[in-house]
N, C-alpha and C positions, 0 to 999 in steps of 0.2 A: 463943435456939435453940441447941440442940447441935452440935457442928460433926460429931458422925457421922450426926446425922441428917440434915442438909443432904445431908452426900453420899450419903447412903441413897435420899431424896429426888428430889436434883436432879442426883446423879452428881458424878463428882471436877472435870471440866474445871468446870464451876459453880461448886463450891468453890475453886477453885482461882482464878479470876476475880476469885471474891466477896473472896480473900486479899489478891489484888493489888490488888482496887479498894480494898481498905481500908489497904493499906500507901503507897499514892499520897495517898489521902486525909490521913492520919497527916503524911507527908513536904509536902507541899503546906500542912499547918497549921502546922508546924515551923518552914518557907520562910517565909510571912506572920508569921506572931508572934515567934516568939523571934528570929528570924536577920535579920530586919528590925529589930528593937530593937536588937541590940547591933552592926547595922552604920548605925542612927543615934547611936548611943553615941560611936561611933567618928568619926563625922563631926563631931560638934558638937566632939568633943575635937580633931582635926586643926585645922577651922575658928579654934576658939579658939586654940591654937598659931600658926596664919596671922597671925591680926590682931595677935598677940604681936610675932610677926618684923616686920610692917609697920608698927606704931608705933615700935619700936626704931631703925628704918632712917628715921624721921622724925625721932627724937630725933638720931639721930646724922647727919643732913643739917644739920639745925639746928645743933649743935654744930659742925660740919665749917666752916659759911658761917662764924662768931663766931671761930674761929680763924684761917683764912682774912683776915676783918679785921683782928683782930689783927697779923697776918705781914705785911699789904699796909702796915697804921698805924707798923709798925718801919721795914720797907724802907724807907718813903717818909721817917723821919726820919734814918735811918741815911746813905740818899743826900742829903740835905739837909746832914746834919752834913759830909759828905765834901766837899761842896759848897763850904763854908764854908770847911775846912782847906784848901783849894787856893785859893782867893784870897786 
């Protein structure tokens, strides 16, 4: 249908209505589809990032303890050997 004949018709304020009900419509389909797509886009990306950061901070908890052993297995021969040289 012609948009002059609408207003011919049914007047401007109608059309005018008929405008916005379809530019909500428009925006509202925009909102649900695309802008919901790439603000799950976005999430699975951040997400994947997360788990990146939290394995790494396991790796290096782990690492952290083995070192740690390490330092405690020196200390404990280093005060042994001192140990020794005093008696």
């Amino acid at each position: 249908m012609d948009v002059f004949a609408i207003i011919e018709k049914f007047g401007i304020p109608v059309a005018v209505a008929m405008a916005f009900g379809f530019f909500i419509w428009k925006q509202n389909h925009f909102i649900q589809n695309t802008l919901m797509e790439e603000l799950e886009e976005s999430f699975k990306r951040l997400e994947g990032i997360i788990i990146q950061l939290i394995n790494q901070q396991k790796k290096m908890q782990i690492e952290q303890k083995g070192i740690e052993k390490s330092f405690n297995a020196i200390v404990k021969i280093i005060s042994q050997l001192m140990k020794k040289e005093q008696k």
